[in-house]
C-alpha positions in Angstrom: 13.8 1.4 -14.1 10.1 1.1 -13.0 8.4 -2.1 -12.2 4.6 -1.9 -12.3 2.2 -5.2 -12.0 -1.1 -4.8 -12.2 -3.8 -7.3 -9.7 -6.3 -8.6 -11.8 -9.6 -11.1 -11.3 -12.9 -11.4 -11.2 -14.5 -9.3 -8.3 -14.4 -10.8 -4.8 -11.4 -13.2 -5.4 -9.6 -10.9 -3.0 -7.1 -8.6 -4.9 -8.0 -5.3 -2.4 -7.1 -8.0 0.5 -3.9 -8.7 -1.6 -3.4 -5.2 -2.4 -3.9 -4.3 1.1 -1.4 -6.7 2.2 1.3 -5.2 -0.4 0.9 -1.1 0.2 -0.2 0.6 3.1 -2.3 2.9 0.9 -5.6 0.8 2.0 -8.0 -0.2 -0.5 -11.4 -0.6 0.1 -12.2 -4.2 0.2 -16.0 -4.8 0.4 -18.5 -7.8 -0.3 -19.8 -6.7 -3.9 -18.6 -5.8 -7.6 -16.1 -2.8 -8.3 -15.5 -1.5 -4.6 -12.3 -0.2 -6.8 -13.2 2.1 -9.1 -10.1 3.9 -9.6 -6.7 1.8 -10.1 -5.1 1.8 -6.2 -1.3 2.6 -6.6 0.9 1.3 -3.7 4.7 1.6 -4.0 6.1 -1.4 -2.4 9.6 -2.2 -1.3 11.5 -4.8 -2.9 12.8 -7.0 0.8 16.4 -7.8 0.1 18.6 -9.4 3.0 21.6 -8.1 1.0 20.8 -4.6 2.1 20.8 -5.2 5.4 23.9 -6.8 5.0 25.7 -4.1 3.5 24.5 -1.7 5.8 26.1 -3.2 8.8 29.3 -2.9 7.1 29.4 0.5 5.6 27.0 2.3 7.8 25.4 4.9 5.4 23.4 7.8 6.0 20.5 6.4 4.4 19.7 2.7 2.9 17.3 2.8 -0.5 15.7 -0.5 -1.6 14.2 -0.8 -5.0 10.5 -0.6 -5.5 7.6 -2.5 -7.7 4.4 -0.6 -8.5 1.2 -2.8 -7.6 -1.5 -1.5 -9.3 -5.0 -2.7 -8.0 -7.2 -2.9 -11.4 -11.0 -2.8 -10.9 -13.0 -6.3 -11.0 -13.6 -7.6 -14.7 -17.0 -9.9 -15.5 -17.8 -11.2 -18.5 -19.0 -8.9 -21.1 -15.7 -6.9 -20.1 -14.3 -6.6 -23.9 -17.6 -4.8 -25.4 -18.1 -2.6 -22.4 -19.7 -4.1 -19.8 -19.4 -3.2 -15.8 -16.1 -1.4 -15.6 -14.4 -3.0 -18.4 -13.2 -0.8 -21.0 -11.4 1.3 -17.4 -9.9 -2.4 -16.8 -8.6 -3.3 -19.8 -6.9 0.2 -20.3 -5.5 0.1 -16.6 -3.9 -3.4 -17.9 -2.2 -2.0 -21.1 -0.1 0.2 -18.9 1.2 -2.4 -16.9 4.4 -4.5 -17.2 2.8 -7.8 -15.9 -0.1 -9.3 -14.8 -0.9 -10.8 -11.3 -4.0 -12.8 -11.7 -5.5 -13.6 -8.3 -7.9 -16.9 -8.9 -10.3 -17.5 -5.9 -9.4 -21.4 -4.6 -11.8 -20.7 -1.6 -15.2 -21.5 -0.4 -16.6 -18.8 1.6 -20.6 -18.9 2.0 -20.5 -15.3 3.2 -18.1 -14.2 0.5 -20.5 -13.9 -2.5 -19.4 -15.3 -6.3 -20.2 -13.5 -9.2 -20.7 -17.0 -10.9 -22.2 -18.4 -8.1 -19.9 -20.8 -7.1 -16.4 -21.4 -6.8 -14.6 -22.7 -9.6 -11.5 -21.3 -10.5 -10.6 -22.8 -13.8 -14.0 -20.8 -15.1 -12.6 -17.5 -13.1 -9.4 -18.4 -14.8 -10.9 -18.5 -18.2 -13.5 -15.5 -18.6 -10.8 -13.2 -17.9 -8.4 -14.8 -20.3 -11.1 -14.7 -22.6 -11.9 -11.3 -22.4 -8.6 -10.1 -22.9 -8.3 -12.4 -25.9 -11.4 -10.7 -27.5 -10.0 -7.5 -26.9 -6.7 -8.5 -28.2 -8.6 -9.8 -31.6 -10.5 -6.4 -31.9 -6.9 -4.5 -32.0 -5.5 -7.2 -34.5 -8.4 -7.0 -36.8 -8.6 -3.1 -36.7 -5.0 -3.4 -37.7 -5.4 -5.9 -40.3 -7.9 -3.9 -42.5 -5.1 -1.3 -42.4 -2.4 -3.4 -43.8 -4.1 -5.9 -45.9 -4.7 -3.8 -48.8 -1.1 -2.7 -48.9 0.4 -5.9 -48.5 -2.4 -7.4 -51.6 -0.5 -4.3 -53.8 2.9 -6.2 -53.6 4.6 -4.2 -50.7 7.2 -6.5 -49.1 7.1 -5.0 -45.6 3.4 -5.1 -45.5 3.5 -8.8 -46.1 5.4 -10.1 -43.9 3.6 -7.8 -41.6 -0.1 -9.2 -43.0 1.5 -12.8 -42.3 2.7 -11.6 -38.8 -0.6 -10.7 -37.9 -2.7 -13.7 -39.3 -0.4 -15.9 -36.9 -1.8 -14.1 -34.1 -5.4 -13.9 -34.8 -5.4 -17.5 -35.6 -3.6 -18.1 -32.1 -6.4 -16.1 -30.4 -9.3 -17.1 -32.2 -8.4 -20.5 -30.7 -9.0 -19.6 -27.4 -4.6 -19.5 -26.4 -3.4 -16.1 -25.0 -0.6 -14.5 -27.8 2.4 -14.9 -24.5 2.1 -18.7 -25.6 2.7 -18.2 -29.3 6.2 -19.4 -30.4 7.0 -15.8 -32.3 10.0 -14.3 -34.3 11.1 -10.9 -33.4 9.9 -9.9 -36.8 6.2 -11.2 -35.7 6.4 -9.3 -32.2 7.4 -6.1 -33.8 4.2 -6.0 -35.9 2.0 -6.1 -32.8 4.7 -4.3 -30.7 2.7 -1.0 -31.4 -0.8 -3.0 -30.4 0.3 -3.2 -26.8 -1.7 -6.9 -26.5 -3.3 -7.6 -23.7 -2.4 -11.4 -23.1 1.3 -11.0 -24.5 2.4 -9.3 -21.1 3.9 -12.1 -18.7 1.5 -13.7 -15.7 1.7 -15.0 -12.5 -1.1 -17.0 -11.3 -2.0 -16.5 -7.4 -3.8 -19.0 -5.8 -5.8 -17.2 -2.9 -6.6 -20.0 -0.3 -8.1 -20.2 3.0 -6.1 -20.4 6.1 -6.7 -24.0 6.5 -5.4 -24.3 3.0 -1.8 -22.5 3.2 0.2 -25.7 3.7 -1.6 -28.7 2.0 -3.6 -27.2 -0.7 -7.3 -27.8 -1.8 -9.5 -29.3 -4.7 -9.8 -25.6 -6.1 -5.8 -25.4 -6.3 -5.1 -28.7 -7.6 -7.6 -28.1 -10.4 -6.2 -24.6 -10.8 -2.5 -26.0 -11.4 -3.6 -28.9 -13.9 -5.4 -26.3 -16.2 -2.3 -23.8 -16.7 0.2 -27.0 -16.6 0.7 -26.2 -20.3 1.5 -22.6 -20.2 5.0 -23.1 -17.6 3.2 -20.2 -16.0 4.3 -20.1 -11.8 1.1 -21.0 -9.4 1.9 -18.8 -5.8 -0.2 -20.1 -3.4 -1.4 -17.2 -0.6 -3.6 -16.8 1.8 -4.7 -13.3 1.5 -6.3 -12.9 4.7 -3.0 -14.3 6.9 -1.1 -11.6 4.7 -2.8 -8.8 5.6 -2.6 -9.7 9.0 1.1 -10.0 8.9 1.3 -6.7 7.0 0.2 -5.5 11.0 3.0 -6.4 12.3 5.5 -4.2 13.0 8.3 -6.3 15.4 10.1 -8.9 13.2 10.0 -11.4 16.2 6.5 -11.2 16.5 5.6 -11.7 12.8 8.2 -14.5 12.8 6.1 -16.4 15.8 2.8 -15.4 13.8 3.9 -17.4 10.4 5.6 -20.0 12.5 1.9 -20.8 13.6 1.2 -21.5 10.3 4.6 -23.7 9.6 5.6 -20.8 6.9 9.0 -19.2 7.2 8.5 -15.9 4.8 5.3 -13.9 3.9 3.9 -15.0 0.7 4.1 -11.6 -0.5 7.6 -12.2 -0.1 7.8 -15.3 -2.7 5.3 -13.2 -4.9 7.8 -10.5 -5.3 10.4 -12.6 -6.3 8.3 -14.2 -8.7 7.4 -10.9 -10.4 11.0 -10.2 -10.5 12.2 -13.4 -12.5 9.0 -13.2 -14.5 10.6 -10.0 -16.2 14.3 -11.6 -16.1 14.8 -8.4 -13.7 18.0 -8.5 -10.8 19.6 -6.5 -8.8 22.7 -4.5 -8.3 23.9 -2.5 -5.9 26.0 0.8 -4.6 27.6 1.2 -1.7 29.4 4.6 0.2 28.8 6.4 3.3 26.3 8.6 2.1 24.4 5.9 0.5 23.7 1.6 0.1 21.1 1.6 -3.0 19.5 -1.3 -4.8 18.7 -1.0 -8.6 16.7 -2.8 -10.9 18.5 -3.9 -14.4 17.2 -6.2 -16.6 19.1 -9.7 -16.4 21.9 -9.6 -19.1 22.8 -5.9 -19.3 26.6 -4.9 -19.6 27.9 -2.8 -17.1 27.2 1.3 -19.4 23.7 0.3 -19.5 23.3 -0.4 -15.9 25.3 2.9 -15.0 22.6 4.6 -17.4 20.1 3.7 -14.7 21.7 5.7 -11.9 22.3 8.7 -14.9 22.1 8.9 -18.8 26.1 10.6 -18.4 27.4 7.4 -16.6 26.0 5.6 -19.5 27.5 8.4 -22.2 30.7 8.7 -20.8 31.5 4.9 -18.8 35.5 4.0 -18.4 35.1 1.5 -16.7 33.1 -0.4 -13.4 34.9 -1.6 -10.1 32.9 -4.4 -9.1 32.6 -6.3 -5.6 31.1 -9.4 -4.8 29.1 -9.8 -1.5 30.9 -12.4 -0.2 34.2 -10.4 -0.4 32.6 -7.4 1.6 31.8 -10.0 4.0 34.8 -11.4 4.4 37.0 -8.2 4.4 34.9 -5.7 5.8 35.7 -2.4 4.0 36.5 -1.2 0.6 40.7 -0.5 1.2 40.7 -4.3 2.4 39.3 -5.4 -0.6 41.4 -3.9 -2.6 44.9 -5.1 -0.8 43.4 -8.7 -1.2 42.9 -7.7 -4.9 39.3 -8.9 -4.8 38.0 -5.7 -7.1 37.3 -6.2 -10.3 38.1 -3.6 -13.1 35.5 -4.2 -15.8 35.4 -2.6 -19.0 31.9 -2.1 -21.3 31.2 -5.8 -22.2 30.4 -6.8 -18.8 27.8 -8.6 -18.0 26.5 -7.3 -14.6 25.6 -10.2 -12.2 22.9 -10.3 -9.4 24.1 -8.8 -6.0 27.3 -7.2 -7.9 28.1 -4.0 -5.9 29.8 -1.4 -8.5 31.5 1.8 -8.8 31.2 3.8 -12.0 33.7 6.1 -13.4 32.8 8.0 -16.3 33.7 11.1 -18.0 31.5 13.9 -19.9 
């Protein structure tokens, strides 16, 4: 299944750095306003120690991690929701997305111009939230007129759809995003169709200065306090040190290079895990000499519907899943092992497929 975030914030905040950290598909990054025009697309590999794991101990032709989609989104300003600078391309490019990173600027940086003019992230924070919530009211309105009238006639359906909708406008028109709105699946599938902008799920990243990246700043602190209330997660990242790591190809040298900075992983890293529980997304995993794969379920899928994602047939005609834990490989080696010690599984279609499960399908069509 495809994972695809989309970078958004105001212009100069440093998504392209970000972006350019992520992909090696190099945005333009440039001291002024929509340097992106068009979305940039990098496909990013997920880093998994799990794989490296598993390829010492079956030695495969070929290892294939999983993959998220970064999509760098052109800078919004205010204005964005009737049109102005490049947002009607901005708000479109986020509808297609399956969450939102929003980088929030918690630097100061004389020679890094603000489109505000000064640095005040909580304000960043808020005129892109409030642009999307405009939006969001447009498409609820427009779809109000359209239902109203039926519902007034006596039409059941429409009513609770009418009531549906009314929950969310009031929600927005009090300046919350519709995520925060404590909804009933009946109430999610009369906007499901709408495709709201503030529903999908966000992860706030705080883009600090170097000086910043262990003890935090003012602009962080402040940042932290004002989403407090929405249980959203706050990454902290310098943007700058992460696209200088993104240089380094020997994985000694990039270790001495974060050591300088006391950090022990690439906040790309921590960011891509984020994303990943953000969506209640984990990973599975197949294992032969051809092949060690990684694959992207959603947390609490049984066993057919993860096979479906290698191939619709697994999913038609599943049997049954042979399952493996890591620690079992580890401990005895190989497959034929395992199996003497009677360490693998035989599962049947209600099974609940666990993070770092390695499987074998057999199906029949």
């Amino acid at each position: 299944m495809g994972l695809r975030c989309g970078i958004v914030g105001l212009p100069n905040v440093g998504k392209s750095t970000l972006f350019n950290a992520l992909s090696n598909a190099k945005a333009e990054s440039a001291n002024y306003p929509f340097c992106t025009i068009e979305p940039n697309v990098g496909v990013i590999t997920v880093p998994d120690e799990r794989l490296q794991i598993l390829e010492e101990l079956v030695h495969p032709e070929r290892v294939l991690p999983t993959v998220i989609e970064f999509v760098d989104i052109a800078g919004l300003v205010k204005g964005a929701s009737k049109g102005e600078g490049l947002g009607n391309k901005f708000l479109a490019n986020i509808r297609e997305v399956d969450a939102i990173i929003h980088v929030v600027r918690c630097f100061d940086d004389p020679n890094i111009v603000h489109v505000a003019g000064g640095v005040d992230p909580v304000f960043d924070k808020d005129v892109i939230d409030t642009e999307l919530q405009l939006k969001d009211l447009e498409s609820i309105d427009k779809k109000i007129a359209k239902v109203e009238r039926t519902a007034k006639s006596g039409d059941a359906k429409a009513k609770k759809e009418f009531a549906s909708l009314q929950r969310f406008k009031q929600h927005l028109e009090s300046g919350k995003n519709a995520r925060s709105l404590d909804v009933s699946e009946e109430d999610l599938e009369a906007v499901e169709d709408l495709q709201l902008l503030t529903i999908k799920p966000v992860i706030y990243v705080a883009n600090v200065d170097e000086a910043s990246i262990q003890t935090g700043n003012e602009f962080l602190d402040a940042l932290k306090a004002h989403v407090a209330e929405e249980n959203a997660e706050v990454v902290v990242i310098s943007a700058a040190i992460e696209e200088q790591i993104a240089d380094f190809t020997d994985a000694e040298e990039k270790e001495m290079f974060l050591a300088e900075y006391g950090l022990t992983e690439s906040g790309l890293n921590r960011l891509i895990r984020a994303s990943y529980s953000l969506l209640n997304l984990i990973t599975y995993f197949t294992a032969g000499v051809k092949e060690v794969r990684a694959w992207t379920i959603q947390k609490g899928w049984k066993a057919p519907q993860a096979a479906g994602v290698i191939h619709s047939d697994f999913e038609k005609g599943f049997i049954r899943a042979e399952v493996i834990k890591l620690k079992d490989y580890v401990e005895y080696k190989t497959e034929a092992k395992i199996k003497e010690a009677g360490k693998m599984a035989v599962e049947g279609k209600e099974y609940v497929v666990q993070d770092g499960d390695i499987m074998h399908f057999r199906f029949n069509v």
